[in-house]
PAZAPA-4460 file (N, C-alpha, C; in steps of 0.05 Angstrom, whole numbers, plus 32768, in hexadecimal, padded with zeros to 4 digits):
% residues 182
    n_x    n_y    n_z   ca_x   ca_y   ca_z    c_x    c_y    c_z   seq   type   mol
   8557   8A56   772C   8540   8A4D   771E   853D   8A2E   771F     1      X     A
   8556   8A19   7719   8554   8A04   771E   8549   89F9   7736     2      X     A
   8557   8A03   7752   8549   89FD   776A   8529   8A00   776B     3      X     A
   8523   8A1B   7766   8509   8A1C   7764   84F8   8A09   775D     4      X     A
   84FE   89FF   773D   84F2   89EE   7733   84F8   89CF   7745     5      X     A
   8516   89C8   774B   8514   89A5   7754   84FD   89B1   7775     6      X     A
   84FD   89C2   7781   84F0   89C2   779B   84D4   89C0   7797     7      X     A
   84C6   89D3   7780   84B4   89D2   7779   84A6   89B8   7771     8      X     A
   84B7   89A8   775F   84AD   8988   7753   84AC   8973   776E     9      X     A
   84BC   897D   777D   84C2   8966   7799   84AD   8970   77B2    10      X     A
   84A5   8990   77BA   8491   8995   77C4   8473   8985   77B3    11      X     A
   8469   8984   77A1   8460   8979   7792   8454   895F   7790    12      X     A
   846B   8957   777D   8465   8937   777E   8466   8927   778A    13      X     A
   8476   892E   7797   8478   891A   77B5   8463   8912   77BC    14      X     A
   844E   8926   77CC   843A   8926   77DA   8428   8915   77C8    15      X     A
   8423   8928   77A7   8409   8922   7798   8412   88FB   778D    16      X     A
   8424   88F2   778F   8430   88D3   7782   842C   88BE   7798    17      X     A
   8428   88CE   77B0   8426   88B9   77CB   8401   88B5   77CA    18      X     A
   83F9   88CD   77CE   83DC   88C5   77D8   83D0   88B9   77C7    19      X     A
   83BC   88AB   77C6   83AC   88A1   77B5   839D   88AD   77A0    20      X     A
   8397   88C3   77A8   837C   88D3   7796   837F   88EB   7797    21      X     A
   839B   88F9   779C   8390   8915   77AF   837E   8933   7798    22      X     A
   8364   8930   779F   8352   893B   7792   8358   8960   779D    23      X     A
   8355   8965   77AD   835D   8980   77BB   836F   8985   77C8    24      X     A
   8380   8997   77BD   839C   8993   77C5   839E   89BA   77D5    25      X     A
   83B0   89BE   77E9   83A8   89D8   77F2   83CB   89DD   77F9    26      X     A
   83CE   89F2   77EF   83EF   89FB   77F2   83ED   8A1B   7803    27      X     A
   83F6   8A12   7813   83FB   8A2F   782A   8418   8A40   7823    28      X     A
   8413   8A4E   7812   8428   8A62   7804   8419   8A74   77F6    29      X     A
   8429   8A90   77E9   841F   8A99   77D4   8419   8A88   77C3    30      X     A
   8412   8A90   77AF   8417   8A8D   778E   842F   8A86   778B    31      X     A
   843A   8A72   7770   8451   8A72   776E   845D   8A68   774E    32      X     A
   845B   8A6B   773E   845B   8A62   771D   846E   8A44   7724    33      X     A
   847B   8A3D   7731   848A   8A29   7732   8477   8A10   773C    34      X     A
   8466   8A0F   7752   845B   8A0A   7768   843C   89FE   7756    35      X     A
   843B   8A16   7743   8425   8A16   772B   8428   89FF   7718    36      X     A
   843D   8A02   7713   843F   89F0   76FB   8443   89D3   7700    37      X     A
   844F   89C1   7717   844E   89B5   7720   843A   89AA   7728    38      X     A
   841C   89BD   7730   840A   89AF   773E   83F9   89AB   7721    39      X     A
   83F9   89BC   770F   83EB   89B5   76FB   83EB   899F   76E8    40      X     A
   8400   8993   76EE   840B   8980   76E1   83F5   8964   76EA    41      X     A
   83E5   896B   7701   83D8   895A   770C   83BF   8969   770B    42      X     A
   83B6   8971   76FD   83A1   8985   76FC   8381   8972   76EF    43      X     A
   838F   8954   76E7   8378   8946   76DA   8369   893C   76EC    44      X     A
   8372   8930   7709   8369   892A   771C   8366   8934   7736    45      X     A
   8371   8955   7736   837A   8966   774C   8375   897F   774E    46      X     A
   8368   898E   7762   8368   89A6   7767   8373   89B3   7776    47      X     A
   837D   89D1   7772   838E   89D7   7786   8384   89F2   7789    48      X     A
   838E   89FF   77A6   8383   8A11   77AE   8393   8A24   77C0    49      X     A
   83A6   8A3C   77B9   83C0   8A45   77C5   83AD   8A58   77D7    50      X     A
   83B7   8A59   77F5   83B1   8A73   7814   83C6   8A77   7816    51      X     A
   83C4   8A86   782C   83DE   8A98   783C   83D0   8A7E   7859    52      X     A
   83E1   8A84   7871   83E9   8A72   787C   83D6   8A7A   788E    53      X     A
   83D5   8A9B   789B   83BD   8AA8   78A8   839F   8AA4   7898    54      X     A
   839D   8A94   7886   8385   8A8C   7873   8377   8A65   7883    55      X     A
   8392   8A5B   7892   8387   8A43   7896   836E   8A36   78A6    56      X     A
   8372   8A4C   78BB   835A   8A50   78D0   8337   8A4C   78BF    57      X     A
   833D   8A54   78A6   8319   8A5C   789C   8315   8A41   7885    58      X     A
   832C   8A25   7887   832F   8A10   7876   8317   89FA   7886    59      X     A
   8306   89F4   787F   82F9   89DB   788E   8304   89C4   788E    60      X     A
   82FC   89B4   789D   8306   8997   78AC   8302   898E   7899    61      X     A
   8319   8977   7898   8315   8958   7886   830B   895D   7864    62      X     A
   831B   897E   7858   8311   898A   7842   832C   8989   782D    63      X     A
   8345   8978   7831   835A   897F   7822   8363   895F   781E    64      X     A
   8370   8959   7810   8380   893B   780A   83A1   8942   7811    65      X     A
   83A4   895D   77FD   83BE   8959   7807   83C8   897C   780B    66      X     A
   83DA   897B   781D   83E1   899F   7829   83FB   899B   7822    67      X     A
   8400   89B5   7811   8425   89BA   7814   842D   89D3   781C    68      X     A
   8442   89D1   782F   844E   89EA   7835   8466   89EB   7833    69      X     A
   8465   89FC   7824   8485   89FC   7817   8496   8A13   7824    70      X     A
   848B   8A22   7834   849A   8A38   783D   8494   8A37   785D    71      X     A
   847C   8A2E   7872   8471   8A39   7880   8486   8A23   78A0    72      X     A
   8489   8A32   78B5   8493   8A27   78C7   847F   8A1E   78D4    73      X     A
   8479   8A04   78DD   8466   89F0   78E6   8468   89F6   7907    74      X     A
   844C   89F8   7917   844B   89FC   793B   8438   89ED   793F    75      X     A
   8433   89E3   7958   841A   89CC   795B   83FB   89DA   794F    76      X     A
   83FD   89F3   7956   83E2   8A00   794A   83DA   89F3   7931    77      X     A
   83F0   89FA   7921   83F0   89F9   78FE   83EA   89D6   78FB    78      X     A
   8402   89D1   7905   83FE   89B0   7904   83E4   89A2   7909    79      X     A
   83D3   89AC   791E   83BA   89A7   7929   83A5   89AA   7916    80      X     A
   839F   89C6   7909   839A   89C9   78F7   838D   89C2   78E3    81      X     A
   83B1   89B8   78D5   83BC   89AE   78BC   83A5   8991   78BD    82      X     A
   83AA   897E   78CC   839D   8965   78DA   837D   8969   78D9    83      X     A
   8379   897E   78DC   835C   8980   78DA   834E   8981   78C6    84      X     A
   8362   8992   78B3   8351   899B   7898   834C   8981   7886    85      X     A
   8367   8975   7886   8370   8957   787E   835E   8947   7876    86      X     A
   8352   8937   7868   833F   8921   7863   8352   8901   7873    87      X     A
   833B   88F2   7874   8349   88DB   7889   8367   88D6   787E    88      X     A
   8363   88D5   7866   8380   88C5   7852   8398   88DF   784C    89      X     A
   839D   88F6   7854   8398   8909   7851   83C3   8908   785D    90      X     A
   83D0   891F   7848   83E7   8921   7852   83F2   8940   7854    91      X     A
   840C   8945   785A   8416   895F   785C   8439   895C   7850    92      X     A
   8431   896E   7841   8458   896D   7836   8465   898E   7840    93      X     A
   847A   898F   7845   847F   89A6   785D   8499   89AE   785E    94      X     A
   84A8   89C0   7856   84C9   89C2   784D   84CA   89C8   786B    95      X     A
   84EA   89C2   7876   84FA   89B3   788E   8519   89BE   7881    96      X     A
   8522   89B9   788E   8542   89B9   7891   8555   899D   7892    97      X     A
   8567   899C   787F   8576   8987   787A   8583   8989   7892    98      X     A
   8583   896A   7899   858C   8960   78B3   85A3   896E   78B6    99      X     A
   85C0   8969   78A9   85D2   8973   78AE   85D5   898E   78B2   100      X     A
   85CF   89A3   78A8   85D1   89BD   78B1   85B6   89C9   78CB   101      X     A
   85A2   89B7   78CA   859E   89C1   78E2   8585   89A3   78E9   102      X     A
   859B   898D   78F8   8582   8977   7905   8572   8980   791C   103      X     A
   8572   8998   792B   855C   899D   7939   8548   89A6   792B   104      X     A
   8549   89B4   791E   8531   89B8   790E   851A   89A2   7905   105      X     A
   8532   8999   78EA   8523   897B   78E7   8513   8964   78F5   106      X     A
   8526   8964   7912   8524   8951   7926   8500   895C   7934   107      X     A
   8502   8976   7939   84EB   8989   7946   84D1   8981   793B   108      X     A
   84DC   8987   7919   84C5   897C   7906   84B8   896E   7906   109      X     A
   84C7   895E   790A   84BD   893B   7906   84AA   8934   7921   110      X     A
   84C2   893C   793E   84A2   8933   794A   8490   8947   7949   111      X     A
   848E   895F   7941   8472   8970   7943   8465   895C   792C   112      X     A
   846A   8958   7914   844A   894C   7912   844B   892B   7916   113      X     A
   8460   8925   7920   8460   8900   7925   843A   88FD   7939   114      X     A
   8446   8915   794B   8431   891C   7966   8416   8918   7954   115      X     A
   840D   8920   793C   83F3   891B   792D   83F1   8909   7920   116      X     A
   8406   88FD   7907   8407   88EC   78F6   8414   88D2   78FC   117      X     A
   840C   88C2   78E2   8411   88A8   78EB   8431   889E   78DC   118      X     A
   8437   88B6   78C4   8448   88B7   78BB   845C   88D7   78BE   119      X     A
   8471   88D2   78BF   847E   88EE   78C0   849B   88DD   78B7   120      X     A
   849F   88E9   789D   84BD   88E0   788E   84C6   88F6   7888   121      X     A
   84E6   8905   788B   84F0   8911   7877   84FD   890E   785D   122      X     A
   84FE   8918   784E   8504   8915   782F   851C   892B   7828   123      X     A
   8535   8921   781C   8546   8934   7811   8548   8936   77EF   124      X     A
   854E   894E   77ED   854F   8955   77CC   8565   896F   77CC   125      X     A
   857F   896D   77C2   858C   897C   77BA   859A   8988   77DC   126      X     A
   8592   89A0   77DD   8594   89AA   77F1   8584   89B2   7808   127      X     A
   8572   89A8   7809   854E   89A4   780C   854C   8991   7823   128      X     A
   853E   8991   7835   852F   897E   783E   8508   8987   784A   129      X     A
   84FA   8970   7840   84DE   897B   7842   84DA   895B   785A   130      X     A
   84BC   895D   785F   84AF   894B   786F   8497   8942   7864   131      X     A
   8490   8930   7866   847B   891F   7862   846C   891F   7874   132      X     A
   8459   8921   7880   843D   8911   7899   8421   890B   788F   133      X     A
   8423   88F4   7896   8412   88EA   7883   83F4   88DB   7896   134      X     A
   83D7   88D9   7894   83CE   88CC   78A7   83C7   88A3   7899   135      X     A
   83D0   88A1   7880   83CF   8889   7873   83E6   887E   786A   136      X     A
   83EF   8891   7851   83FD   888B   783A   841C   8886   784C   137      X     A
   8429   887A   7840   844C   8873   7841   8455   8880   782A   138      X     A
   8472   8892   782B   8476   889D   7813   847F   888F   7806   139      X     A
   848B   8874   7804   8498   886D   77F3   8486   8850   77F0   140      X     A
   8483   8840   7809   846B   8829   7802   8458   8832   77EC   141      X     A
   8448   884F   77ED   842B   8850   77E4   8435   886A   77CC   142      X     A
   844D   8866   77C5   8454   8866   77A3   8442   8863   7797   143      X     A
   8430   8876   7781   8423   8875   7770   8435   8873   775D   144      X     A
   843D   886C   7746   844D   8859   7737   8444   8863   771A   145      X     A
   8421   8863   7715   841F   886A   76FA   841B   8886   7702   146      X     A
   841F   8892   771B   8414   88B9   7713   8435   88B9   7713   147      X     A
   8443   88B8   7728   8465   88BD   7723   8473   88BA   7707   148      X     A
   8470   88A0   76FC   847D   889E   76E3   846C   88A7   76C5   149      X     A
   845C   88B1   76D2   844E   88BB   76BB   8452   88D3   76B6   150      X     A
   8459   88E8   76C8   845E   8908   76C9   8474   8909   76AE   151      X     A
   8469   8920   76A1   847F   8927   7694   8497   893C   7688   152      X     A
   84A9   893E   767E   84B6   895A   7681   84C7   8964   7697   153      X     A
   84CD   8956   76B2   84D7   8958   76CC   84F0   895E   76CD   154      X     A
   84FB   897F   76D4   851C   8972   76D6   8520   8963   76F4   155      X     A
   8511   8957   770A   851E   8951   771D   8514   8934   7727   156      X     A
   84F4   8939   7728   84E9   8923   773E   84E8   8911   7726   157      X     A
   84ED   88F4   772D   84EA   88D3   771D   84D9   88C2   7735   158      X     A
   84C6   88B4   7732   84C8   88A2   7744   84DF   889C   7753   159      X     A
   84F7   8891   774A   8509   888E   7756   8526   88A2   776A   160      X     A
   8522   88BB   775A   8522   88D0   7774   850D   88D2   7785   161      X     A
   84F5   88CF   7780   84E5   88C6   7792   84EC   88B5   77B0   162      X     A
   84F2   889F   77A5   84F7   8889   77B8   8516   8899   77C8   163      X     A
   8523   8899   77BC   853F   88A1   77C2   8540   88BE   77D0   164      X     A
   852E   88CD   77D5   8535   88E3   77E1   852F   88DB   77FF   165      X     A
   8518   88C5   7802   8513   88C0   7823   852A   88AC   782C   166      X     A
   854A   88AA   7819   8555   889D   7823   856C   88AC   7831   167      X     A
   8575   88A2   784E   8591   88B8   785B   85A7   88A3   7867   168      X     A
   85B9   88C2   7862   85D6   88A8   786C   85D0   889C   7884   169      X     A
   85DC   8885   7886   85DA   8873   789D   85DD   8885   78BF   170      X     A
   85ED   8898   78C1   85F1   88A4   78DF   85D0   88B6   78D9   171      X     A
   85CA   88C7   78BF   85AF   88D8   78C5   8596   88C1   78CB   172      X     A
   859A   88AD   78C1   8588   8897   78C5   857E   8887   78E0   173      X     A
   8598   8882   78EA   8598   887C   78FD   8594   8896   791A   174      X     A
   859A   88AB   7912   8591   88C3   792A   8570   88C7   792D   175      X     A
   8561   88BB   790D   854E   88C7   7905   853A   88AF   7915   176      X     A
   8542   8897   7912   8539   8888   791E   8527   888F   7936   177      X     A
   850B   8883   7939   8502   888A   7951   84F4   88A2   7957   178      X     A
   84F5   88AF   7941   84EF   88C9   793B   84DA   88D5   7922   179      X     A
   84E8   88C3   790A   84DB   88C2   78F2   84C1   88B3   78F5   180      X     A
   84AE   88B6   78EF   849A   88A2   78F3   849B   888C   78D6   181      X     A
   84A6   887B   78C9   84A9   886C   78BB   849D   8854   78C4   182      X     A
***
């Protein structure tokens, strides 16, 4: 239950603390009470709207701020897509595989959407690793500061896990290099 919940707050906020405004927010999963509560928390400035993944095809262009996929394995199709539906400023948060148990994966990740975006970071949390791609925002430069520290009730994400999850040991750092779009 704990996992649930820190994955859920870090699928999440991550994304909604970076962008500027994100007004329509679109999560490619079931339903999820965890996933729920999290996004509601942003519910004064945000809408959200849960598909199935075979649902993305019927999303119009340049119609979302921010997409999370918390379950779904990413192909250039999806990625293509994803990019489309996107508004200019527009990002994607995307669960991945922690480098160490499997860096091809991660590595794969990264350039499938480097290939679209102008940003592509990964982010660790616990046992977790998710991705960022972004076509504006920096996750950690374009810190929203009063939506982050203002959330309340959190057992996991702080601003400052925030900052600290896009940070990796010096050999993951250095492999990542060149790769990461930072």
């Amino acid at each position: 239950m704990k996992d649930n919940i820190t994955f859920s707050e870090m699928m999440v906020h991550i994304p909604l603390c970076i962008h500027k405004l994100a007004k329509d927010i679109l999560v490619v999963s079931q339903e999820n009470s965890y996933l729920i509560n999290e996004l509601d928390r942003h519910k004064k400035e945000s809408n959200y709207k849960f598909i199935e993944l075979n649902d993305l095809e019927k999303i119009e262009n340049k119609s979302y701020d921010v997409v999370i996929l918390p379950n779904t394995k990413l192909d250039i199709k999806i990625v293509g897509k994803l990019f489309d539906i996107l508004k200019d400023d527009g990002l994607i948060a995307f669960s991945s595989k922690v480098f160490s148990r499997d860096d091809n994966r991660l590595i794969d990740d990264l350039k499938l959407v480097g290939e679209k975006f102008w940003i592509a970071m990964p982010y660790r949390f616990g046992h977790q690793a998710s991705i960022i791609a972004s076509k504006k925002y920096h996750p950690t430069a374009d810190l929203n500061l009063q939506r982050a520290d203002f959330l309340d009730d959190l057992e996991y994400y702080s601003s400052e896990i925030h900052i600290a999850s896009f940070v990796f040991p010096a050999k993951q750092h250095k492999d990542l290099t060149g790769i990461a779009k930072r």
